[in-house]
C-alpha positions as CSV (number, residue, x, y, z in Angstrom):
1,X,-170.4,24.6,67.0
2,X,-166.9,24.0,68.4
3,X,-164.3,26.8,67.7
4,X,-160.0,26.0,68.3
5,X,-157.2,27.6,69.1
6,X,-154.0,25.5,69.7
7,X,-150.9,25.8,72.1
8,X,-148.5,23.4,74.1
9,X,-148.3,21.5,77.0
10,X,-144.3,21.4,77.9
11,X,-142.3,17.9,79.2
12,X,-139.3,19.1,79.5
13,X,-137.8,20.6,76.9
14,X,-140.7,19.1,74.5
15,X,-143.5,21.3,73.9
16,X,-146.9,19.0,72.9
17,X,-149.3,20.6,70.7
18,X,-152.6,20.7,72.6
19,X,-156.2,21.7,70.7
20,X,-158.1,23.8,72.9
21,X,-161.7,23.6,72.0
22,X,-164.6,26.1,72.9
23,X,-168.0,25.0,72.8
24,X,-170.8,27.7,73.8
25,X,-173.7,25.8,74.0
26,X,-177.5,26.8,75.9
27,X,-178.1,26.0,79.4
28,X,-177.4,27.3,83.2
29,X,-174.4,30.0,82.5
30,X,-171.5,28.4,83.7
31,X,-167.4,28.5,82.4
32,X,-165.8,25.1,83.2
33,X,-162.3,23.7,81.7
34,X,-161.9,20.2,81.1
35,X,-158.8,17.9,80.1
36,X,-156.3,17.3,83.1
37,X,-155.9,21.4,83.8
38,X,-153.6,21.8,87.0
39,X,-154.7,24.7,89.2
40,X,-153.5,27.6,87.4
41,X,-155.2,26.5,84.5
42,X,-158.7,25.7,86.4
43,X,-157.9,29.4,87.3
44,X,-157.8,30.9,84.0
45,X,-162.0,31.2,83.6
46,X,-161.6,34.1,86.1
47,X,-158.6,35.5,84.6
48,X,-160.3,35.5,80.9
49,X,-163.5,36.7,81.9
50,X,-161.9,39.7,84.1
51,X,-159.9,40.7,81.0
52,X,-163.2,40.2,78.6
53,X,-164.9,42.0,80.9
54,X,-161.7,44.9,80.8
55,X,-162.5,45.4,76.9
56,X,-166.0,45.3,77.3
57,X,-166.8,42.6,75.7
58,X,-169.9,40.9,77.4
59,X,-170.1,36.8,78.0
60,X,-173.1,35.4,77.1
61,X,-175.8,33.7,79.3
62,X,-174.7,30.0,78.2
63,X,-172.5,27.5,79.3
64,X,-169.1,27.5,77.9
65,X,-167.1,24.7,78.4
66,X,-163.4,24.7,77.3
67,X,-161.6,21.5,77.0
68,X,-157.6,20.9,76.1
69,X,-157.3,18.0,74.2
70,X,-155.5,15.2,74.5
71,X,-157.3,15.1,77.7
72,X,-154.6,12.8,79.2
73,X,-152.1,14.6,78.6
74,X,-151.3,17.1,82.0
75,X,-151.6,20.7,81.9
76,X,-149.8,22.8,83.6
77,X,-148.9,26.3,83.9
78,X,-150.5,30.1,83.2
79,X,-149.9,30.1,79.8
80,X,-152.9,28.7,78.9
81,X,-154.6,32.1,79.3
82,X,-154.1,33.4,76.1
83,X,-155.2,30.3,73.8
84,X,-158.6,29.8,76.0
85,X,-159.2,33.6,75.4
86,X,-158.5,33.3,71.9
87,X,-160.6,29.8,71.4
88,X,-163.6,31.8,73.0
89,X,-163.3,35.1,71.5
90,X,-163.5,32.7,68.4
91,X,-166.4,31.3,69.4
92,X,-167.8,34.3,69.8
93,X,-167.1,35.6,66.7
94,X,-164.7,38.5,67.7
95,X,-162.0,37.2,65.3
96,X,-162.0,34.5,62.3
97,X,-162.1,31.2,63.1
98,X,-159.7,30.2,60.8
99,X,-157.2,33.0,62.4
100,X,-157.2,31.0,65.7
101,X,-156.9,27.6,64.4
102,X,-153.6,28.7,62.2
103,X,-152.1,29.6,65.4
104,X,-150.0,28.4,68.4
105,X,-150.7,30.9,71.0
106,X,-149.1,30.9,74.7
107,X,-149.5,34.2,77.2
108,X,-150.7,34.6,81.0
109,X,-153.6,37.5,81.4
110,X,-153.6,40.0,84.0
111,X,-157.3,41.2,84.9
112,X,-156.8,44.3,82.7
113,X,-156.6,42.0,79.7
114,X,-152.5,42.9,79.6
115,X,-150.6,40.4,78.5
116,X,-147.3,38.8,80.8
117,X,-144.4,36.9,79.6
118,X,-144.1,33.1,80.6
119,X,-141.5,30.6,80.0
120,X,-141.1,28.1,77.2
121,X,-142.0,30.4,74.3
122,X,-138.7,29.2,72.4
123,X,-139.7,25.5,72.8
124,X,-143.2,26.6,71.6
125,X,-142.2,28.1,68.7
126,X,-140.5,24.8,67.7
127,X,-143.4,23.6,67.9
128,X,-145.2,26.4,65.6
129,X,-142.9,25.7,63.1
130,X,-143.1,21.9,62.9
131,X,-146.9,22.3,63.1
132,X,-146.2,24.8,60.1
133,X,-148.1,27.9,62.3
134,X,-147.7,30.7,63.5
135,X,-146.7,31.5,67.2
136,X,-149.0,34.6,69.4
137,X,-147.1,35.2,72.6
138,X,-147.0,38.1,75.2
139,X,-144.7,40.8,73.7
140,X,-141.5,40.4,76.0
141,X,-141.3,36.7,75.0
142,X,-141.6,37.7,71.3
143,X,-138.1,38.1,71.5
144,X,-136.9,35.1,72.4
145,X,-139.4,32.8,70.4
146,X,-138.1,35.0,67.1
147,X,-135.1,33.1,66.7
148,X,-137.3,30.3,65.2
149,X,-137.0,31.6,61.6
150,X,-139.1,28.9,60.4
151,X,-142.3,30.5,61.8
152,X,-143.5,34.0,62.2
153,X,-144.0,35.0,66.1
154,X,-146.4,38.0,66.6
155,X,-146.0,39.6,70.3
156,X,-148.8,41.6,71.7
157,X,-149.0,43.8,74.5
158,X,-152.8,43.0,75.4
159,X,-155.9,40.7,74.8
160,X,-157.1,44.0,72.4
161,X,-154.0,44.4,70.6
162,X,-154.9,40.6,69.4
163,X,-158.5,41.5,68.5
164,X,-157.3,44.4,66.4
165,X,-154.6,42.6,65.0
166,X,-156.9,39.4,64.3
167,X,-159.8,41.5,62.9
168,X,-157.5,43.7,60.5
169,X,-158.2,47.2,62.6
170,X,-154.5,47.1,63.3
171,X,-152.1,44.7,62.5
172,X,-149.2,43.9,64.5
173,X,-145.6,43.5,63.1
174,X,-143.6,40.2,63.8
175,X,-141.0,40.6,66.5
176,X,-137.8,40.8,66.4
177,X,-134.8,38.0,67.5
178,X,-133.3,39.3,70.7
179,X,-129.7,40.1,71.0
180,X,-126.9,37.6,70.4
181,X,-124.9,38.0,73.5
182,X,-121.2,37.1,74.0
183,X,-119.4,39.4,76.8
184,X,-116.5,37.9,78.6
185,X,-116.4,38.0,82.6
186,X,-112.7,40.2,82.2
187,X,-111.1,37.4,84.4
188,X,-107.6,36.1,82.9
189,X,-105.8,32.9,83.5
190,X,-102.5,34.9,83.6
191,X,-104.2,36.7,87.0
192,X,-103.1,32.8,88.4
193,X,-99.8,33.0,89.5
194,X,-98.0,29.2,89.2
195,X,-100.1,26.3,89.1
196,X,-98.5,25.7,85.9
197,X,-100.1,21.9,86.0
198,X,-103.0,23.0,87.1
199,X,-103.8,25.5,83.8
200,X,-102.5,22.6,81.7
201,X,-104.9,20.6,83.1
202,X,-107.6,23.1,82.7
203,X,-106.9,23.7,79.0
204,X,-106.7,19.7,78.1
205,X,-110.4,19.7,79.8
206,X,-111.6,22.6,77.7
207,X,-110.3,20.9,74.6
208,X,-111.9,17.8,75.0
209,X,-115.0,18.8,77.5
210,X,-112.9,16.7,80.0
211,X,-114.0,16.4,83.6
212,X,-111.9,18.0,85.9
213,X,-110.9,17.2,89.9
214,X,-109.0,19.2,91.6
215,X,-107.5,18.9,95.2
216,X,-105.9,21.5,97.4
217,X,-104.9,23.1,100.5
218,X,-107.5,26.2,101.0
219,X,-106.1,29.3,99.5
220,X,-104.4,27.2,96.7
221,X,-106.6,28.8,94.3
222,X,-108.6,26.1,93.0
223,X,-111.7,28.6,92.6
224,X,-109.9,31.2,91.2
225,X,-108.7,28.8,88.4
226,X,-112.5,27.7,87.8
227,X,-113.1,30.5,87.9
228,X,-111.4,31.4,84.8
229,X,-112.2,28.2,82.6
230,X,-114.8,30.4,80.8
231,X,-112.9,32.2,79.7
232,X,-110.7,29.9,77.6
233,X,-113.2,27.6,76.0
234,X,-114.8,28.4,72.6
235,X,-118.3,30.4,72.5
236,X,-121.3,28.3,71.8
237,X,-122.3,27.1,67.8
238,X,-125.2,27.9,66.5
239,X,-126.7,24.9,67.0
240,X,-125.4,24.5,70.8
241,X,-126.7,27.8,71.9
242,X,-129.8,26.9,70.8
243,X,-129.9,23.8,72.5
244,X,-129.3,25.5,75.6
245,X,-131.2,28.5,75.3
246,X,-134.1,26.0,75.5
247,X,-133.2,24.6,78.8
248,X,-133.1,28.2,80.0
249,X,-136.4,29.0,77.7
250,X,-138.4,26.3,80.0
251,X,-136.2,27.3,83.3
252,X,-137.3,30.8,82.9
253,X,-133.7,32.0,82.7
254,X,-133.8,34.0,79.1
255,X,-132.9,37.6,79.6
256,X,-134.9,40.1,77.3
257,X,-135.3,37.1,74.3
258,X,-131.4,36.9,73.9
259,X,-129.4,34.3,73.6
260,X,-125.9,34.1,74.8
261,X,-122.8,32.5,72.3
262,X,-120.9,32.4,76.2
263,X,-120.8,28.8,78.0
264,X,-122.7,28.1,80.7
265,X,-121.0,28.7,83.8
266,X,-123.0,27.2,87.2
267,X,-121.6,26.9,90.7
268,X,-124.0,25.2,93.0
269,X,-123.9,25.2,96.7
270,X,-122.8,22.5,98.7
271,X,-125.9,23.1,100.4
272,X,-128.0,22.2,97.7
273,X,-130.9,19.4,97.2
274,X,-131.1,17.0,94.2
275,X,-133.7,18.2,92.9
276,X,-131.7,21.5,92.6
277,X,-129.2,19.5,91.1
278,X,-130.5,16.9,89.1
279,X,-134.0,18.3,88.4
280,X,-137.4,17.9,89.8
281,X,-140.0,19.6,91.6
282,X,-143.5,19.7,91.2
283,X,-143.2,20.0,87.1
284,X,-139.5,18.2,86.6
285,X,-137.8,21.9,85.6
286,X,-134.7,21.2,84.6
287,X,-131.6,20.9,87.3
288,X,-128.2,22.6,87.4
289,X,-126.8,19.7,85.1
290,X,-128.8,20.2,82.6
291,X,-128.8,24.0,82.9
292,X,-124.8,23.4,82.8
293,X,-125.7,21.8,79.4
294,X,-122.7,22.8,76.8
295,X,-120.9,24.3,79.7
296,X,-119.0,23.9,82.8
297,X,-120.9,22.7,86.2
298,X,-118.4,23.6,89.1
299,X,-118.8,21.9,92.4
300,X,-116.5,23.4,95.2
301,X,-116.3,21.1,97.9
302,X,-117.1,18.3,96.4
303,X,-116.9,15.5,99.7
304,X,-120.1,18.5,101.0
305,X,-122.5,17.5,98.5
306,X,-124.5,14.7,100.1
307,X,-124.0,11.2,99.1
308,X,-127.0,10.7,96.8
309,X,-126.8,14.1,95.2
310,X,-122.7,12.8,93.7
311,X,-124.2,8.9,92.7
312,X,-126.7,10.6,90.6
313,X,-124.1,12.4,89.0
314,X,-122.6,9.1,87.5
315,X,-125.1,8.2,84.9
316,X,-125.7,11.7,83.3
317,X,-121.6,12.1,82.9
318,X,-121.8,8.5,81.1
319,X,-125.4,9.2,79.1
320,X,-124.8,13.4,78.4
321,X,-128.8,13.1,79.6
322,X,-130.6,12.8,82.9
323,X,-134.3,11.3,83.3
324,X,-136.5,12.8,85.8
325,X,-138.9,9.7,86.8
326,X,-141.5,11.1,89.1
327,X,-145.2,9.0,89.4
328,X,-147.2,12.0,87.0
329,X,-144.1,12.3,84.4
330,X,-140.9,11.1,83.1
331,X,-138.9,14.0,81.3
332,X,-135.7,13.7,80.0
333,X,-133.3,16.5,79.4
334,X,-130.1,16.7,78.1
335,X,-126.5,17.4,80.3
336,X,-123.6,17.5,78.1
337,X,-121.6,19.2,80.9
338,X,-118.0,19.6,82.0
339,X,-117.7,19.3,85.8
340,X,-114.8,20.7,87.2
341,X,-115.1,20.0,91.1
342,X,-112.2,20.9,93.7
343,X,-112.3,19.7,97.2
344,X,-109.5,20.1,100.3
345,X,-107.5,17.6,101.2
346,X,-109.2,16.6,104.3
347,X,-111.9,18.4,106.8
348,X,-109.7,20.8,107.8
349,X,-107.4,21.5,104.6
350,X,-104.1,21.2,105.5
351,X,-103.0,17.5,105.5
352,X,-99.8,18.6,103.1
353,X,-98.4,20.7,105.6
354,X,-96.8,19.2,108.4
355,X,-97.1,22.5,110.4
356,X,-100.5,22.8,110.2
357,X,-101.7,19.1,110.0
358,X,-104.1,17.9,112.8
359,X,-103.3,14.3,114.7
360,X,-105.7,12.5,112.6
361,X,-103.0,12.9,109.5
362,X,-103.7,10.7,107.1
363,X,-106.6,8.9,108.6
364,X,-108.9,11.9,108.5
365,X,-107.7,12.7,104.8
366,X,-109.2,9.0,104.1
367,X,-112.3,9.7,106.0
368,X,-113.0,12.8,104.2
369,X,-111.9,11.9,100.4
370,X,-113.6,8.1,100.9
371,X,-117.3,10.4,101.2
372,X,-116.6,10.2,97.1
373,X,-117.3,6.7,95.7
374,X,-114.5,4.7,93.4
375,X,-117.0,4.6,90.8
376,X,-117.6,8.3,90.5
377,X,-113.8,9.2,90.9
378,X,-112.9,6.6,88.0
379,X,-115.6,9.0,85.8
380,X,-113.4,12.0,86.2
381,X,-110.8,12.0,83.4
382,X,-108.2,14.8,84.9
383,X,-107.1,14.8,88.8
384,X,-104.7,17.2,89.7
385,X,-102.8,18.3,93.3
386,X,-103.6,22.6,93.8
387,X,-100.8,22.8,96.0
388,X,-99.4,26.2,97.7
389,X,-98.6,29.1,95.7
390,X,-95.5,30.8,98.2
391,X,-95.7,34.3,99.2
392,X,-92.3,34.9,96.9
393,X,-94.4,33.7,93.9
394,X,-96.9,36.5,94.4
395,X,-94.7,38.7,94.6
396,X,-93.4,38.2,91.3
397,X,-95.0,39.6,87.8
398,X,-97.8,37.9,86.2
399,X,-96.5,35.5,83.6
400,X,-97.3,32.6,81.3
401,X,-100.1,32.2,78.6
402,X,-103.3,34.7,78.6
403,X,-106.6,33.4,78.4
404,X,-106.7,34.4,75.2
405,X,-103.6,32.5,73.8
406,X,-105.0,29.2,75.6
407,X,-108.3,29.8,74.1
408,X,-106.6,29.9,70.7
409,X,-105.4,26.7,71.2
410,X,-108.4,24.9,72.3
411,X,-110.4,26.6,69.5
412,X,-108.0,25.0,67.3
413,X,-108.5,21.8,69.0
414,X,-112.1,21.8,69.0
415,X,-112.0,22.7,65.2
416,X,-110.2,19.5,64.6
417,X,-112.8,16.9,66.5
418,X,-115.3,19.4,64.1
419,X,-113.7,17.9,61.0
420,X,-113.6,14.6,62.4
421,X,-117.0,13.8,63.7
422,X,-118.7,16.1,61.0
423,X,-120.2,13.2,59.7
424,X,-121.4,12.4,63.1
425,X,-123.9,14.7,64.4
426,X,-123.7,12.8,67.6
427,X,-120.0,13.4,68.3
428,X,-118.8,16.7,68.8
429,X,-116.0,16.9,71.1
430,X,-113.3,13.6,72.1
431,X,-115.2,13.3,75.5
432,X,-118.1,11.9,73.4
433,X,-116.0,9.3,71.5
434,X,-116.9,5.9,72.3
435,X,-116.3,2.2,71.3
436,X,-115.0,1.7,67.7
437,X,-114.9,5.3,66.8
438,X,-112.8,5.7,70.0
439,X,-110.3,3.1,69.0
440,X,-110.2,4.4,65.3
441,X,-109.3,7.8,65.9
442,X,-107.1,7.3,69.8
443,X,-105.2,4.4,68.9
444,X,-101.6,5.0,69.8
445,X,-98.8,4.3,67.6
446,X,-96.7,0.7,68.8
447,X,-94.6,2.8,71.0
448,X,-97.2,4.4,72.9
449,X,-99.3,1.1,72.6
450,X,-96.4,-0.6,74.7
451,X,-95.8,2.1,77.0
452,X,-100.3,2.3,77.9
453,X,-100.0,-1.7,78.1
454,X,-96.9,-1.4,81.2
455,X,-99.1,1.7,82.7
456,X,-102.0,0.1,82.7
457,X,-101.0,-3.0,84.6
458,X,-99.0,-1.0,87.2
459,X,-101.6,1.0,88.0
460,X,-104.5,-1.3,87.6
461,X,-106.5,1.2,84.9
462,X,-110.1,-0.2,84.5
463,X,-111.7,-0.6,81.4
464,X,-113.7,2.9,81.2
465,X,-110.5,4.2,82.9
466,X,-108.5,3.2,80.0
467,X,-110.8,4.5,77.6
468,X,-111.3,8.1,79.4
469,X,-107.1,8.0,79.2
470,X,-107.5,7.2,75.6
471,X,-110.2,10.3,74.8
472,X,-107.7,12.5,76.8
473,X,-104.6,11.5,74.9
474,X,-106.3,12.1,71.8
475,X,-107.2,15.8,72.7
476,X,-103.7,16.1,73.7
477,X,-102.1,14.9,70.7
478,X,-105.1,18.0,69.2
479,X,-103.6,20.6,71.2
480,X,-99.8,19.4,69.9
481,X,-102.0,19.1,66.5
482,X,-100.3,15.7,65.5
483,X,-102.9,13.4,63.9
484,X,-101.5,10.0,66.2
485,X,-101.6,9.0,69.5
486,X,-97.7,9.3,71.0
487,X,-96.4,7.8,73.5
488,X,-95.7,11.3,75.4
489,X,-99.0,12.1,74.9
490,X,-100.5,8.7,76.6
491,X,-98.0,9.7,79.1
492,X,-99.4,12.7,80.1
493,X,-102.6,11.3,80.1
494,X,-102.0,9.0,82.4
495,X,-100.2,11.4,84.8
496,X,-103.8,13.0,85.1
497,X,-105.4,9.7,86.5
498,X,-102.4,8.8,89.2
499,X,-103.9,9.0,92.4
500,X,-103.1,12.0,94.6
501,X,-101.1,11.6,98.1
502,X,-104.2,11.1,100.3
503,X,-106.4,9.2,97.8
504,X,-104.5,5.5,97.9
């Protein structure tokens, strides 16, 4: 007689329900797993039969073979603990059959037979829900899976809190969603003193999820205004924080079960490898693109990053998703992400400055800037100068627009694409637009048709340039709330893609 218990075998983001089977059968005593188990899960016979052993509970003299079907399907991971003890402990009887079959459980065993938390248990309780069961997970996960109201998540403390709650001795309550989280950092765009252009361009790019390039002498402040971009774009939907609190589910980045309503804010070294980046590894975890997902990725820097890292950049700003292709998987994971990148003028920052240039002015500006390809540059819809903020200017009062008032405006601007792609779940910001949609809702009046023809020409716009200057005229004309495309605000636009001095 073959007892199951089910749980999930992750690829990315999507968790795969996997049957595991017990069969205790007469023979030499022997505990083998079968069905394409990685290491840790070859590893869990120990684990299980230390933590049996923990509650007393005798194996018997037979041979016990545990097998995770689909058998070609990879496992991977110490979360198979929990289902293989439950599969077995239902083979022998200890709970009802029909108990562990009406369950999705994931855990990791400790020899004591205590229970520790793993990553994924959001995903996994998608996957409860669609598979209409209920999800057993370690107690500290419990949290986090709970936001899936569709299913009922029970968290345990140990392998015997399961027996008693499965045989009716005690029954353990459903857990609890963790706390919605959505504290601010405390930083303020009106710390910035100047860079009037510069805060423009920031709130344009938080309208419309715009990518962002920034170029400066050091000390111009380029971080400090990154910085702050979180602090001005809207807190994440429903549906968006729960798209990202996936990622970070199978990352292993949830804190206590809660999910944050706060952006996404990553900074990666320059320093860092593409598979940091873009994702990878041994079992394709998600990189800090996708981790970025809904939020800002900020690249200081930008000519440091190594030359393969940037060109893989280019398709996931174009797609919104990134495949991870490696010879035992293909996982794809989604990277709707701002980047917002800032980089000197040249290697030693101060080509602007006659003072301070060095001899190689402009050559070594060219050598440095020409690290980033034409093709990724024409993928960045904003590019801004950061130049000098004067000692007199620092000594005066903080002025302009708070945070706050800017992130009025480009909540109000991200409530109107709402209306207007609400009957496109696809589309949620003007950065997404694309083809006909783009042209119904961007196309300027005649005025501002004329004028875009002129600019185009004399500055030799390619075609996906033109249509990033489109999307960014249309968040424009959001933030001025005027339902067409003006010729001041193609204008603008355009004054966002000029070249700067040193990038001819």
């Amino acid at each position: 007689m073959v007892s199951r218990a089910y749980t999930v075998a992750f690829e990315g983001v999507q968790a795969h329900q996997v049957e595991v089977q017990c069969a205790v059968t007469p023979g030499l005593p022997a505990f083998s797993i079968v069905g394409l188990p990685d290491k840790a899960v070859s590893e869990a016979r120990d684990r299980v039969r230390s933590a049996l052993a923990a509650m007393a509970i005798a194996l018997p003299s037979k041979r016990i073979t545990i097998n995770l079907s689909p058998a070609d399907l990879p496992k991977e991971g110490s979360h198979f603990d929990l289902p293989i003890a439950v599969a077995l402990l239902a083979a022998l009887g200890t709970i009802p059959e029909d108990a562990a079959e009406s369950t999705v459980s994931l855990g990791e065993l400790s020899l004591d037979g205590s229970l520790i938390p793993v990553t994924g248990a959001l995903p996994a309780a998608m996957s409860a829900a669609q598979d209409d069961r209920s999800l057993l997970c370690p107690r500290a996960s419990g949290a986090e899976a709970a936001w899936v109201a569709a299913t009922q998540v029970i968290g345990a403390d140990c392998l015997a809190d399961v027996v008693r709650h499965y045989s009716g001795q005690s029954p353990l309550a459903p857990s609890e969603p963790g706390e919605v989280t959505g504290e601010s950092s405390g930083l303020d765009l009106r710390d910035v003193k100047g860079q009037e252009r510069a805060k423009r361009a920031l709130e344009i790019a938080a309208a419309g999820r715009h990518h962002l390039f920034m170029i400066g002498a050091p000390g111009s402040g380029k971080s400090m205004l990154a910085a702050r971009l979180p602090s001005i774009l809207p807190p994440l939907s429903p549906t968006e924080a729960l798209e990202t609190s996936m990622i970070h589910s199978v990352a292993g980045l949830m804190d206590q079960g809660g999910i944050s309503r706060v952006r996404p804010f990553r900074e990666p070294h320059h320093t860092a490898s593409m598979a940091a980046i873009v994702g990878g590894g041994r079992r394709a975890m998600p990189g800090e693109i996708s981790l970025a997902h809904n939020g800002v990725l900020f690249m200081d820097e930008l000519p440091e990053f190594s030359r393969a890292v940037l060109e893989t950049l280019r398709q996931p700003i174009e797609s919104g998703e990134v495949m991870i292709a490696r010879a035992n998987a293909h996982v794809t994971y989604p990277s709707k992400f701002m980047l917002v990148a800032a980089a000197n003028p040249c290697r030693c920052g101060h080509m602007f400055d006659p003072e301070r240039a060095c001899a190689r002015v402009p050559d070594c500006g060219e050598d440095y800037l020409g690290r980033l390809s034409g093709p990724l540059l024409d993928r960045l819809d904003l590019r801004i100068e950061v130049p000098p903020v004067s000692f007199s200017d620092l000594e005066l009062p903080a002025n302009g627009a708070s945070s706050s008032d800017i992130a009025a405006r480009v909540a109000n601007a991200r409530d109107i694409q709402q209306k207007r792609f609400e009957q496109n779940p696809l589309l949620r910001v003007n950065a997404d637009a694309q083809g006909q949609i783009l042209e119904e809702i961007a196309t300027p009046d005649p005025e501002g048709r004329e004028f875009f023809a002129k600019a185009a020409k004399r500055f030799s716009l390619s075609a996906r340039a033109y249509h990033r200057v489109l999307r960014v005229a249309r968040t424009i004309a959001d933030l001025d709330q005027s339902d067409a495309v003006l010729k001041p605000h193609i204008a603008e636009a355009i004054s966002f893609r000029l070249p700067t001095r040193n990038s001819n």
